[in-house]
RODO-2510 file (C-alpha; in nm, 4 decimals, decimal comma):
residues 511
     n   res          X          Y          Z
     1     x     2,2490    -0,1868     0,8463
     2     x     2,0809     0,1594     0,9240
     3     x     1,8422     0,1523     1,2334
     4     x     1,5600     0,4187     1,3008
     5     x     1,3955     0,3511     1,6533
     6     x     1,0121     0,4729     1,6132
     7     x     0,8990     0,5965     1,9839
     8     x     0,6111     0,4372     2,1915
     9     x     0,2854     0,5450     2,1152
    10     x    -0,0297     0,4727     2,2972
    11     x    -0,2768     0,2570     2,1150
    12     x    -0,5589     0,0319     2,2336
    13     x    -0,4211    -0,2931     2,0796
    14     x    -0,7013    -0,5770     2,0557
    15     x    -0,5944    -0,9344     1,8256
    16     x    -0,3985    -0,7830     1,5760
    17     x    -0,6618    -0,5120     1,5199
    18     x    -0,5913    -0,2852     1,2445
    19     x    -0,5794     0,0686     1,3147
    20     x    -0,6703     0,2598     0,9755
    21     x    -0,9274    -0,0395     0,7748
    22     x    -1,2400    -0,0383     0,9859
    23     x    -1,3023    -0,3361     1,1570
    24     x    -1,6368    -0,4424     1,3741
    25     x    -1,6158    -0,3982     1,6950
    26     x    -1,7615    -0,7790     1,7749
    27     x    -1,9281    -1,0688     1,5061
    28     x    -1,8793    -1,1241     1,1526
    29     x    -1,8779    -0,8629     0,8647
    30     x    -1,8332    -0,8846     0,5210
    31     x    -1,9615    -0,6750     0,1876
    32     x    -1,9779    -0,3050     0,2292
    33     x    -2,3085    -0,2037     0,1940
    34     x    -2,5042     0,1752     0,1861
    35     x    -2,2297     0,4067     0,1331
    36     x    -2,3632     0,7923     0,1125
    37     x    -2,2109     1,0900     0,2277
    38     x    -2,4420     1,2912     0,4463
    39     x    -2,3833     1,6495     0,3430
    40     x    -2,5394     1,8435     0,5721
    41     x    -2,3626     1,6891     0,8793
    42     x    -1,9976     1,6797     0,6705
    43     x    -2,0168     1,2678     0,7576
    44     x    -1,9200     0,9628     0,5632
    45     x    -2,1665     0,6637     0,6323
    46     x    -2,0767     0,2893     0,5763
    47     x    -2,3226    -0,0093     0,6357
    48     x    -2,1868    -0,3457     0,5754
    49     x    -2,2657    -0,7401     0,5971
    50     x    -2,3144    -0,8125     0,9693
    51     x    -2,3973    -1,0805     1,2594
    52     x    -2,3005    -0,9531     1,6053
    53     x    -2,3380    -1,2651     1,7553
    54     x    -2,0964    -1,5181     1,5427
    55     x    -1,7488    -1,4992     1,4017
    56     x    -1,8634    -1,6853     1,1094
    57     x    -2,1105    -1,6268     0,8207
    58     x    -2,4377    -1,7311     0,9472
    59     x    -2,8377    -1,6070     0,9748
    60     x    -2,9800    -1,3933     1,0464
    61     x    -2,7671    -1,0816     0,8296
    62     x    -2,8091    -0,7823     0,9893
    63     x    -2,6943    -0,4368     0,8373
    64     x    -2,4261    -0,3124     1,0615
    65     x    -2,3763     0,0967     1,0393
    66     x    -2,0103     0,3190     1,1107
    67     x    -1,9844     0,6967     1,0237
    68     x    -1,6297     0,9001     1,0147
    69     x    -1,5030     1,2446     0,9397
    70     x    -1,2491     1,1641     0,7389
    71     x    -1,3102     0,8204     0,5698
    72     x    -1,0532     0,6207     0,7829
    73     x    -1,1408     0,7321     1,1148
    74     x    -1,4586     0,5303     1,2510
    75     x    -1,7337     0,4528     1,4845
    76     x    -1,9181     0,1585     1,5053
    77     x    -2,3277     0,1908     1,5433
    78     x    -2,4210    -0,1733     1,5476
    79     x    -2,6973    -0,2932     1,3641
    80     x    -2,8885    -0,0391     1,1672
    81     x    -3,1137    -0,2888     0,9590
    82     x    -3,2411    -0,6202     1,0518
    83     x    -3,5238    -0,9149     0,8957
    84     x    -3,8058    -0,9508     1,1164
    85     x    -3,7251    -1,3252     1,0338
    86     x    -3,4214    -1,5067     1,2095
    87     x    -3,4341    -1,7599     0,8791
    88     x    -3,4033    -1,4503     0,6962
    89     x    -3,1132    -1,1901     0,5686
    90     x    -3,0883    -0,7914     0,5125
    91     x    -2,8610    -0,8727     0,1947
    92     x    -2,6457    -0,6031     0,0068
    93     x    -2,7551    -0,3616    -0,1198
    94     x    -2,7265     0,0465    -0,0834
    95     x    -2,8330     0,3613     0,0060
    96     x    -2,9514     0,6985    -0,1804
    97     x    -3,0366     1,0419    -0,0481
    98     x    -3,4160     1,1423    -0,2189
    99     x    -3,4198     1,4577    -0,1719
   100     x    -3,6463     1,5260    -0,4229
   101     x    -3,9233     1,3040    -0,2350
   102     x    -3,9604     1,0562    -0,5374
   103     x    -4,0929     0,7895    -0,3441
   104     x    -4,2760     0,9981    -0,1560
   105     x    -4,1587     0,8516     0,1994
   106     x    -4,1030     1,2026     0,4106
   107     x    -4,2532     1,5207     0,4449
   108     x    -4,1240     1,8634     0,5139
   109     x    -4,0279     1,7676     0,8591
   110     x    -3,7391     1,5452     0,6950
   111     x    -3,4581     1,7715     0,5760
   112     x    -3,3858     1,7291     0,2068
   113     x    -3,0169     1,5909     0,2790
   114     x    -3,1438     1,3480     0,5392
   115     x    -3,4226     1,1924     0,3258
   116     x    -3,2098     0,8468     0,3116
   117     x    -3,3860     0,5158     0,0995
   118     x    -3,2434     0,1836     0,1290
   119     x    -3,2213    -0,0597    -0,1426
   120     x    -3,1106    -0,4048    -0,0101
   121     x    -3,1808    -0,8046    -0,0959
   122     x    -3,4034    -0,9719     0,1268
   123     x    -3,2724    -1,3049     0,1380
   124     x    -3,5300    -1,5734     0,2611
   125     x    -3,5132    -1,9611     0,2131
   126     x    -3,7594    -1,9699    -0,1033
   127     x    -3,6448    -1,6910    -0,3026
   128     x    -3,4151    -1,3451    -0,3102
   129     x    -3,5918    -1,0456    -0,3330
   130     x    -3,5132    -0,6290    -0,3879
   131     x    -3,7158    -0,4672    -0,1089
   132     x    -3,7091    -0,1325     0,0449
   133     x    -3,6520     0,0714     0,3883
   134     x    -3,6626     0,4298     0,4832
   135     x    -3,4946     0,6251     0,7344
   136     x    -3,6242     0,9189     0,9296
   137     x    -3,3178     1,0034     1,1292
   138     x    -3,0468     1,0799     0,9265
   139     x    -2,9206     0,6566     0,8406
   140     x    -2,9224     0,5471     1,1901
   141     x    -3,2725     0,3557     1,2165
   142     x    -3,4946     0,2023     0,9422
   143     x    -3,8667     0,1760     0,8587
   144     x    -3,9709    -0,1291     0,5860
   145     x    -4,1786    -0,0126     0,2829
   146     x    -4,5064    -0,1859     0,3580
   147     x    -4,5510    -0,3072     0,0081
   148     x    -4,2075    -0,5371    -0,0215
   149     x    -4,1212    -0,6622    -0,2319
   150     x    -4,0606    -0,3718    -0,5061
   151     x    -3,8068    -0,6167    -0,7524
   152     x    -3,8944    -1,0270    -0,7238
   153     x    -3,8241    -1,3208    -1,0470
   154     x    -3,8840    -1,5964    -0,7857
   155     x    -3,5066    -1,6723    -0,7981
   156     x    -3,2798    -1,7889    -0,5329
   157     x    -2,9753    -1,6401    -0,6902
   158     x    -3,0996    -1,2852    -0,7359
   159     x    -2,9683    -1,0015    -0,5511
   160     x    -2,7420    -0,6834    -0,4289
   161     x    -2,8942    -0,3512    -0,6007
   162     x    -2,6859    -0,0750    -0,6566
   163     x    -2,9129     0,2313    -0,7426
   164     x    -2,8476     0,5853    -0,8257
   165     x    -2,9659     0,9064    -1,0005
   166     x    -2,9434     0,9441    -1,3442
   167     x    -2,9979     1,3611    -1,4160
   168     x    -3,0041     1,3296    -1,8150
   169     x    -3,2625     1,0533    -1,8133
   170     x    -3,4574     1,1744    -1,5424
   171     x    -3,4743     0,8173    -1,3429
   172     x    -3,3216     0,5949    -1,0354
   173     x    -3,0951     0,3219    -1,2342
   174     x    -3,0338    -0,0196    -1,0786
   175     x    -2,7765    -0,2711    -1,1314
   176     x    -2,8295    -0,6050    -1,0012
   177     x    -2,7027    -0,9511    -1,0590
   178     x    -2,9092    -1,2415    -1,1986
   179     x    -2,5883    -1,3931    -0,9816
   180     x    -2,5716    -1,8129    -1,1143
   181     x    -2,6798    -1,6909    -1,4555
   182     x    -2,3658    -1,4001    -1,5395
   183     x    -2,6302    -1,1303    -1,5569
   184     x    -2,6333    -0,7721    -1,4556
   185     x    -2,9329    -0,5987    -1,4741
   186     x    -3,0158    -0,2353    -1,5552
   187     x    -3,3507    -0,1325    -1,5054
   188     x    -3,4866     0,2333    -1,4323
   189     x    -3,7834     0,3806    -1,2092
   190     x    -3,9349     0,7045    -1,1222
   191     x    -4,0055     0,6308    -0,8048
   192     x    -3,7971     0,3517    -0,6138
   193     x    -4,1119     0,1486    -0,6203
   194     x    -4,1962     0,0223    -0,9443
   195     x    -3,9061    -0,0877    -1,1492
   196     x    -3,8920    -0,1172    -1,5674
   197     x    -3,5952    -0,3760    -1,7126
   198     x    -3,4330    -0,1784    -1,9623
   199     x    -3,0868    -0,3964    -2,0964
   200     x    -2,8965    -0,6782    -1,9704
   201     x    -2,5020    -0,6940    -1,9240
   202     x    -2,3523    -1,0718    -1,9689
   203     x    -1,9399    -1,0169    -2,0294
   204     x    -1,7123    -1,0380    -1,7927
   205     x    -1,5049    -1,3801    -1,6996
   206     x    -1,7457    -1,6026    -1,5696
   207     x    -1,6342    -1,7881    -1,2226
   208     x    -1,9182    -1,9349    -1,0067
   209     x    -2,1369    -1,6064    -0,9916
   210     x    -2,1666    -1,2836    -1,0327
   211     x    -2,2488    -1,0125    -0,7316
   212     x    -2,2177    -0,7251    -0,6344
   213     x    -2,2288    -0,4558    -0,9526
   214     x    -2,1772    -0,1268    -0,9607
   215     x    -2,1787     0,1461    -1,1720
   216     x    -2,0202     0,5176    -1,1764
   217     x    -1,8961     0,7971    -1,3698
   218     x    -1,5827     0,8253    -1,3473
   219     x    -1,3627     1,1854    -1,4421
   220     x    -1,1303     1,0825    -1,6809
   221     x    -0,7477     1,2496    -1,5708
   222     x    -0,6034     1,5887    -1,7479
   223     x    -0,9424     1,6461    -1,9353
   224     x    -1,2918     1,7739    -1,8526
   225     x    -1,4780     1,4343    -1,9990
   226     x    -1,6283     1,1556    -1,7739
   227     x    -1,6417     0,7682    -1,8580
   228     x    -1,8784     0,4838    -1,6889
   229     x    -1,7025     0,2073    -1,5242
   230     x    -1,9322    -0,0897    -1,4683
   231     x    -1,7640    -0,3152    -1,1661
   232     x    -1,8846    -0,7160    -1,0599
   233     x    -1,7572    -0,9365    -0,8276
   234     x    -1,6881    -1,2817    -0,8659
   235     x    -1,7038    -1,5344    -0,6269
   236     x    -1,5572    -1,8427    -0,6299
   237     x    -1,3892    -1,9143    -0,9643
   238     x    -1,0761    -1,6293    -0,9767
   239     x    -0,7275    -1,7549    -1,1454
   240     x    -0,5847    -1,6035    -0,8290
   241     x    -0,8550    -1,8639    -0,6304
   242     x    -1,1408    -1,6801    -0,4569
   243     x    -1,2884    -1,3803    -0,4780
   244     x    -1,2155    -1,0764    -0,6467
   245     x    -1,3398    -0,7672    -0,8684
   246     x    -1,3822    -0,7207    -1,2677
   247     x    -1,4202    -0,3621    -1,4251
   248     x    -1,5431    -0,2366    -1,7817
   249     x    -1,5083     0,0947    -1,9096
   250     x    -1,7911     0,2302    -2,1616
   251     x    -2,0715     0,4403    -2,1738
   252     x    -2,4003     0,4812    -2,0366
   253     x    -2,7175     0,6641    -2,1306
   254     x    -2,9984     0,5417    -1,8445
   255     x    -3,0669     0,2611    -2,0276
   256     x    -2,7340     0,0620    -2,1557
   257     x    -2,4019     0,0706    -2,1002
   258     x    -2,1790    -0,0152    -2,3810
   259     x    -1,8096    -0,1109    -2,2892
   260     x    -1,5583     0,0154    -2,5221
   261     x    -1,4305    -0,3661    -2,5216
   262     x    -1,5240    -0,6872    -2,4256
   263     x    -1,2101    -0,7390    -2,2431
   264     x    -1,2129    -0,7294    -1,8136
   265     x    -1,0044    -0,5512    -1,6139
   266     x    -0,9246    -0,6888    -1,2173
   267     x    -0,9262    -0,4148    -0,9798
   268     x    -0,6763    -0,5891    -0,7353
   269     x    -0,3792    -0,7925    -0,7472
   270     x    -0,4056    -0,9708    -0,3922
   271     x    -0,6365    -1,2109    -0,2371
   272     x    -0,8517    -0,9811    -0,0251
   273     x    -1,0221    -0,7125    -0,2234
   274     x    -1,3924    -0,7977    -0,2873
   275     x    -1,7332    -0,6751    -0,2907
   276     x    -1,6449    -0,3235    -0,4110
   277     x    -1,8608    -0,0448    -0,3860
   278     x    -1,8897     0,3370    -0,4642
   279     x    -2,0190     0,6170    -0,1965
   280     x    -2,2894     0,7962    -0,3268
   281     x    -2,4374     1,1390    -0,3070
   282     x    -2,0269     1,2790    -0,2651
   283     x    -1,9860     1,6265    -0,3468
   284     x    -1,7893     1,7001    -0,6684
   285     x    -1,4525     1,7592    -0,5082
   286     x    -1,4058     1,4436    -0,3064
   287     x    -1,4635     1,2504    -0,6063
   288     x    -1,5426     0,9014    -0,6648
   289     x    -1,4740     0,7224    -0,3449
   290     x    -1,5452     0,3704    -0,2556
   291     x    -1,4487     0,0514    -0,0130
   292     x    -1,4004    -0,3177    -0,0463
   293     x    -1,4090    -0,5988     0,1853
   294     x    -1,0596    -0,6911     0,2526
   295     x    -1,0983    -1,0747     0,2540
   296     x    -1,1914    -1,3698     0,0724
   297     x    -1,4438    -1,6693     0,0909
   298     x    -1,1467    -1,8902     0,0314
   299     x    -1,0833    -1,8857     0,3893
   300     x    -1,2102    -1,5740     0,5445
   301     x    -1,4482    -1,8476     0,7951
   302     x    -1,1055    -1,9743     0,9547
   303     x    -0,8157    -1,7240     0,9550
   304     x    -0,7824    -1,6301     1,3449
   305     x    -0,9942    -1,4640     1,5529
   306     x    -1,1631    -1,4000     1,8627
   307     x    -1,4323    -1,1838     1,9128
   308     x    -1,4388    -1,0237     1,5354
   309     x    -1,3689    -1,1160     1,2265
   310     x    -1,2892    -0,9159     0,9029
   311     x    -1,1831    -0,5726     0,8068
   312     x    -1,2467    -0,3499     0,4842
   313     x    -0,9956    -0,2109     0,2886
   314     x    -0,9065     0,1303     0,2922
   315     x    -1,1733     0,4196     0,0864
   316     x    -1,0339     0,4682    -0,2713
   317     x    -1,0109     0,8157    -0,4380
   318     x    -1,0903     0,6786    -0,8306
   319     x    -0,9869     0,7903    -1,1967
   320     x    -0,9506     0,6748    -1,5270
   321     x    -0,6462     0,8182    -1,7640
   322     x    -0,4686     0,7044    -2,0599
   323     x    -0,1412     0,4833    -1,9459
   324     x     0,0456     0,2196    -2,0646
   325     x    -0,0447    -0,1557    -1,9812
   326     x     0,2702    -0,2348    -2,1780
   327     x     0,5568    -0,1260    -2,4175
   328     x     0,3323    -0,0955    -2,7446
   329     x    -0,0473    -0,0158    -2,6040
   330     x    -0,1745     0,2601    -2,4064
   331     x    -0,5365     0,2513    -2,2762
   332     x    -0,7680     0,3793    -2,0267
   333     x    -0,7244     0,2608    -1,7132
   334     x    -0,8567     0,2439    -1,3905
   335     x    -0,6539     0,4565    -1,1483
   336     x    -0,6828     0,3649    -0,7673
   337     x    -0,5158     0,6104    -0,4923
   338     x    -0,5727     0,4853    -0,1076
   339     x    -0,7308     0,7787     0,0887
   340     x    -0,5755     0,8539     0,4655
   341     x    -0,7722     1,1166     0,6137
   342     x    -0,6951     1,4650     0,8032
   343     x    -0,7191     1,2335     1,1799
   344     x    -0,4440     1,0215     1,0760
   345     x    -0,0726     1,1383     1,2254
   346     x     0,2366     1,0482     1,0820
   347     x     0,4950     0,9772     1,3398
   348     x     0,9098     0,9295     1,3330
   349     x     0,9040     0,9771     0,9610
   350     x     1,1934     0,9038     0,8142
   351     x     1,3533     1,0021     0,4491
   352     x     1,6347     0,9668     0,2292
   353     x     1,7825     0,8794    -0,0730
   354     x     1,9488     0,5938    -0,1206
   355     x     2,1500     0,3507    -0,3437
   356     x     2,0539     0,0473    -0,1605
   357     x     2,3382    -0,1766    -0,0356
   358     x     2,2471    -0,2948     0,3151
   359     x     1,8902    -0,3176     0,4639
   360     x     1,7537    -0,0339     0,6155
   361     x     1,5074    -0,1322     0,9222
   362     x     1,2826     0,0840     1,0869
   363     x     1,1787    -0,0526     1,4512
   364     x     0,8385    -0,0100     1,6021
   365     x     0,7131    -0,1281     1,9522
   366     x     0,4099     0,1204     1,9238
   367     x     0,1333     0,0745     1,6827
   368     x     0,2692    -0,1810     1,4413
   369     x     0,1209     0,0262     1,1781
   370     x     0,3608     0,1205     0,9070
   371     x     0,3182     0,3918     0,6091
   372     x     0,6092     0,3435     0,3302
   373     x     0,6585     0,5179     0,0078
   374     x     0,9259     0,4533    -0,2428
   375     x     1,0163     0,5857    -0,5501
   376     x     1,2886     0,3866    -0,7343
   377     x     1,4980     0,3640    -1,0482
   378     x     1,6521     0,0665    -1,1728
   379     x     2,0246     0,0447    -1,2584
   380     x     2,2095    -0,1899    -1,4868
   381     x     2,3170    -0,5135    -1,2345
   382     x     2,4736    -0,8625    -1,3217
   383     x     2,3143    -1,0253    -1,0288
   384     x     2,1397    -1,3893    -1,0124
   385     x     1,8384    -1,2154    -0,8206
   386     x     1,7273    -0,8934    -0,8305
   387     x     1,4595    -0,8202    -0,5616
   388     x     1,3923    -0,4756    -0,3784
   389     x     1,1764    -0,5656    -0,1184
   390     x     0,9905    -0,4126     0,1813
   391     x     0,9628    -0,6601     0,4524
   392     x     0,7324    -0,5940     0,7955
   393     x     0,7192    -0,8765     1,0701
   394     x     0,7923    -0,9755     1,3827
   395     x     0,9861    -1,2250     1,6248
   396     x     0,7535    -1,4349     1,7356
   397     x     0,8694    -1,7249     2,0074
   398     x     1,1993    -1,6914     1,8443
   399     x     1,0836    -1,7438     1,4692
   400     x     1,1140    -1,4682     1,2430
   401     x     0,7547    -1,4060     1,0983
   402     x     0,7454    -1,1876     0,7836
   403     x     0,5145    -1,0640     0,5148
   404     x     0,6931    -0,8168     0,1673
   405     x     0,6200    -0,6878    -0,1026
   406     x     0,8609    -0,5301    -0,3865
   407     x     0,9763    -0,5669    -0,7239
   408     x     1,1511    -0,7891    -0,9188
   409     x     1,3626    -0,6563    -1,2346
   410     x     1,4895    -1,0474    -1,3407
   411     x     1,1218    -1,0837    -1,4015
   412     x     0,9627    -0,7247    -1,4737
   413     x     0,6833    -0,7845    -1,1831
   414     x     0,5778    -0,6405    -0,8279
   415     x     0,4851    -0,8969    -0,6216
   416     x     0,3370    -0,9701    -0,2706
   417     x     0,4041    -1,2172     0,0268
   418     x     0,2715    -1,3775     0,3014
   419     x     0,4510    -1,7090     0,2857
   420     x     0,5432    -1,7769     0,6653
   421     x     0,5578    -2,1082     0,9497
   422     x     0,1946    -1,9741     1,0781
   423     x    -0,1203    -2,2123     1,1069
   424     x    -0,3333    -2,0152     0,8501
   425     x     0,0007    -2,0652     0,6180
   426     x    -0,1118    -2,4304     0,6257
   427     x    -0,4723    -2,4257     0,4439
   428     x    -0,4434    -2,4712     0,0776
   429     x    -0,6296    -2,1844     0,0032
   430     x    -0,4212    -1,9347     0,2234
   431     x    -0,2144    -1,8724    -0,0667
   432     x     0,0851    -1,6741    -0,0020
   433     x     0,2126    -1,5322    -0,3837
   434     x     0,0946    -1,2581    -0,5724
   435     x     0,2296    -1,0646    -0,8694
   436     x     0,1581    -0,7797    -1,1083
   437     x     0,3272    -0,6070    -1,4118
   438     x     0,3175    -0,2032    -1,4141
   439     x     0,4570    -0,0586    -1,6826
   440     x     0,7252     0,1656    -1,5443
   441     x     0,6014     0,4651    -1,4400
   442     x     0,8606     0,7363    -1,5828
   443     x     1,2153     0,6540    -1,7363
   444     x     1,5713     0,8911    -1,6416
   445     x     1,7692     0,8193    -1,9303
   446     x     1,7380     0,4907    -2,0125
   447     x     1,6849     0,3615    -1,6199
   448     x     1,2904     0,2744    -1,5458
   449     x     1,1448     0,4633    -1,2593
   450     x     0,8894     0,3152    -1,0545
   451     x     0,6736     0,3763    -0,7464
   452     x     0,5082     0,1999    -0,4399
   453     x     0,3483     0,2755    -0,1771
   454     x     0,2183     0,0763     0,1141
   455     x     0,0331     0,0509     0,4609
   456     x     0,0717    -0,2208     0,6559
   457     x    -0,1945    -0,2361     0,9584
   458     x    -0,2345    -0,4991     1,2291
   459     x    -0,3094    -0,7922     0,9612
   460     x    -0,3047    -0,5739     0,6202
   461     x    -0,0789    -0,5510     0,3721
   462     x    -0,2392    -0,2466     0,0889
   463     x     0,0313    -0,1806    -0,1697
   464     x    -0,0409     0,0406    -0,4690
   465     x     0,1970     0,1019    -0,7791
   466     x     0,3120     0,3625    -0,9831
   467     x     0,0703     0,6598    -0,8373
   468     x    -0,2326     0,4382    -0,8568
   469     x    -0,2245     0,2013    -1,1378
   470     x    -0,2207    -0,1074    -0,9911
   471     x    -0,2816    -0,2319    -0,6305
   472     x    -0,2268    -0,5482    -0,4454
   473     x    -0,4370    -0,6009    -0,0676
   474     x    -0,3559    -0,9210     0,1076
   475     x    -0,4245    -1,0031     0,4960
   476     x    -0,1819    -1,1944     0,6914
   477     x    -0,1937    -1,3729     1,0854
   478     x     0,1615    -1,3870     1,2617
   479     x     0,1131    -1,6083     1,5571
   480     x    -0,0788    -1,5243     1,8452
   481     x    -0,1697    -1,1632     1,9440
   482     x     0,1689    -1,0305     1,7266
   483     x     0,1981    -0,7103     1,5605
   484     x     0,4425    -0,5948     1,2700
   485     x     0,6991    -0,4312     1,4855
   486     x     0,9741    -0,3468     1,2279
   487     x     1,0103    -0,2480     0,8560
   488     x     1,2949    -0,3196     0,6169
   489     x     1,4221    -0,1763     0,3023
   490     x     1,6654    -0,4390     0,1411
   491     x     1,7464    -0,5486    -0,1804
   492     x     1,9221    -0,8883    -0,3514
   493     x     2,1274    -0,7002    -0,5501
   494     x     2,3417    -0,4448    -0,3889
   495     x     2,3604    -0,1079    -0,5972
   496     x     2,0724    -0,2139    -0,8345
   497     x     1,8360     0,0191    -0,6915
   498     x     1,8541     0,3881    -0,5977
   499     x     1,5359     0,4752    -0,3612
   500     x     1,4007     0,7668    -0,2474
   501     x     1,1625     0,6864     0,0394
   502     x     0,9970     0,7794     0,3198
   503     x     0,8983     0,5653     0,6224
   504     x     0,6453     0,6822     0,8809
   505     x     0,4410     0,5153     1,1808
   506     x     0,0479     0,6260     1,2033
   507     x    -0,1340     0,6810     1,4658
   508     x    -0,4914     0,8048     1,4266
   509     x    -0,6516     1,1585     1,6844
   510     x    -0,8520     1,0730     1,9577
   511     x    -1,2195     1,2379     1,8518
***
């Protein structure tokens, strides 16, 4: 057994907190909601499902606001948006930058960049409605658009826009889901105020309801074109139980988008990767960035907590490129790569190259908050199991608590777990298995090569595969106020796998 002692770091440690996925800094949160980039002041801005005063979902919803530098990074504003109506809720919804005045909200005092419209579901107890708000100051306060509602079908189940500029049709587009009736919505307008229904989108598997939509064009890898990924959440209803996101690649011309199949696509392989949606207004370069909620209305009311509840996952740099789903057929596929930004610090890294035979641990009684990435090839074994695995826990009142992740060549699948002696272990829905196939990522000789590469943070596990082409985000609760305080590289069958990894602590710059 190798041992690597990671030094003591300071870190304000609060509940299992997690350093790099934004949490609130009191009450409930869930969706992301409003994502823009504010050009002008270099600053990523990120509303999201909010009560300050609960640690459950209840009313009033409230729009809470955080801006960072650097995507992982942030600061919490409170609530930006609120209902005048305590029976009411600020739904989701999002945000765009009108610079060119279309709805005719600002005047020349308002600088171009800063001219920020919000598009959001008013929920009340007769119906659901699209309404409108402006903001003055740069995101940080709101004004109502007198006239409100500017969407409304008298429907209960109607709700969270996603709106955006389409240049060759000269129009705002919004998606929106006719949620109990597995509809998405496309309609266009001139002006944010007055809204034309142009097509109707109705695939997708089907669950309870749909929410949550989005649409993007996304730059397709080692070429100059661009395809349109249409994304909806589903909620309850998932094989894997729960929540979780669909995608469809196609085109789009302002008025319809036309998937290339009728087949969906899941964006995640874990339980806690929901609600999905895209930053807008983001210069060229960054690409196409966006953030989930990292839980799940399974449970997400009753894993612990004490004065907040919920985290997001980490921002998502997105692509689409041609790989292999499995031996015989090659398609275009969503590609998902985690984005750490230029305040996080890697600390006691460690590398090497390995043929694993005993584990290697890495111990931690700093942050807890682990950064691994493997790359490994499989060799021929005659073993009964045949498990590399990552494993991150604690010792908690003398029980070993653990969560892993890894791959399994007996079966051809990653997989992810959370199984442990914990409280939350105990509710039926608190499921602790999940598993993906990846086509192997590269081959030397006739050995498959794969990759992973993981954070764990406070209470979440992110693991992606192979460079991006398949992810699995699940949270986990050890006991008590416990943090992950070591890492372990092992496998269940001594010289199966040669690894090259590297194994780092982060810590995030004071700003």
């Amino acid at each position: 057994m190798h041992i690597f002692l990671l030094a003591l770091l300071p870190l304000a440690w609060a509940f299992q907190r997690p350093l790099v996925h934004f949490t609130p800094t009191r009450g409930w949160m869930n969706d992301p909601n409003g994502l823009f980039y504010d050009e002008k002041n270099s600053l990523w801005h990120m509303y999201y499902q909010y009560n300050p005063d609960h640690i459950v979902w209840s009313e009033p919803v409230y729009w809470g606001h955080a801006t960072s530098k650097d995507l992982t990074q942030w600061h919490d504003h409170g609530a930006a948006l609120g209902s005048d109506n305590v029976q009411d809720g600020i739904f989701s919804g999002n945000i765009v930058v009108d610079r060119n005045n279309t709805s005719g909200f600002f005047n020349s005092s308002v600088d171009p960049e800063l001219r920020i419209v919000a598009i959001y579901t008013l929920n009340t107890p007769e119906e659901q409605t699209q309404d409108i708000a402006y903001s003055l100051d740069g995101g940080y306060s709101f004004v109502k658009y007198a006239h409100n509602p500017v969407l409304s079908h008298n429907l209960t189940q109607f709700r969270d826009p996603k709106v955006f500029w389409h240049a060759p049709s000269s129009q705002w587009v919004m998606v929106v889901a006719m949620s109990q009736q597995y509809k998405v919505q496309i309609y266009g307008s001139a002006d944010l105020k007055h809204w034309v229904l142009h097509s109707n989108f109705t695939l997708g598997v089907l669950g309870f309801q749909y929410e949550c939509p989005g649409l993007v064009e996304v730059p397709v890898e080692n070429s100059t074109d661009t395809r349109w990924v249409l994304f909806v959440a589903i909620n309850p209803g998932l094989p894997l139980g729960g929540s979780a996101n669909q995608y469809f690649v196609g085109d789009f011309d302002g008025f319809t988008f036309t998937p290339d199949d009728s087949q969906a696509r899941f964006m995640d392989y874990g339980k806690d990767f929901y609600a999905y949606q895209v930053f807008d207004n983001v210069p060229k370069e960054h690409g196409v960035v966006g953030v989930a909620w990292a839980s799940n209305w399974q449970y997400c009311a009753v894993v612990p907590a004490t004065t907040w509840r919920s985290s997001m996952s980490l921002a998502r740099n997105m692509t689409l490129a041609r790989r292999h789903v499995n031996p015989e057929t090659e398609m275009l596929t969503l590609i998902q790569r985690p984005v750490l930004g230029s305040l996080v610090r890697r600390s006691n890294r460690h590398t090497g190259n390995v043929t694993v035979h005993t584990p290697l641990t890495f111990n931690s009684s700093a942050t807890g908050v682990f950064e691994f990435d493997l790359t490994f090839k499989v060799k021929a074994q005659n073993c009964s199991t045949a498990q590399l695995q990552v494993l991150a826990g604690a010792r908690v009142n003398g029980t070993l608590q653990l969560v892993r992740a890894g791959y399994d060549n007996a079966v051809t699948l990653f997989f992810a777990d959370r199984a442990m002696d914990t409280e939350i272990n105990k509710n039926p829905f608190f499921t602790d298995k999940t598993a993906a196939y990846v086509d192997p990522y590269a081959y030397d000789g006739e050995a498959p090569v794969f990759k992973m590469y993981g954070v764990v943070d406070g209470n979440v596990m992110e693991v992606h595969l192979n460079d991006g082409l398949g992810s699995m985000t699940n949270t986990f609760f050890l006991d008590g106020d416990a943090k992950p305080d070591f890492l372990e590289l092992s496998s269940t069958c001594p010289g199966m796998y040669s690894v090259e990894y590297s194994v780092a602590e982060l810590t995030l710059d004071s700003t």
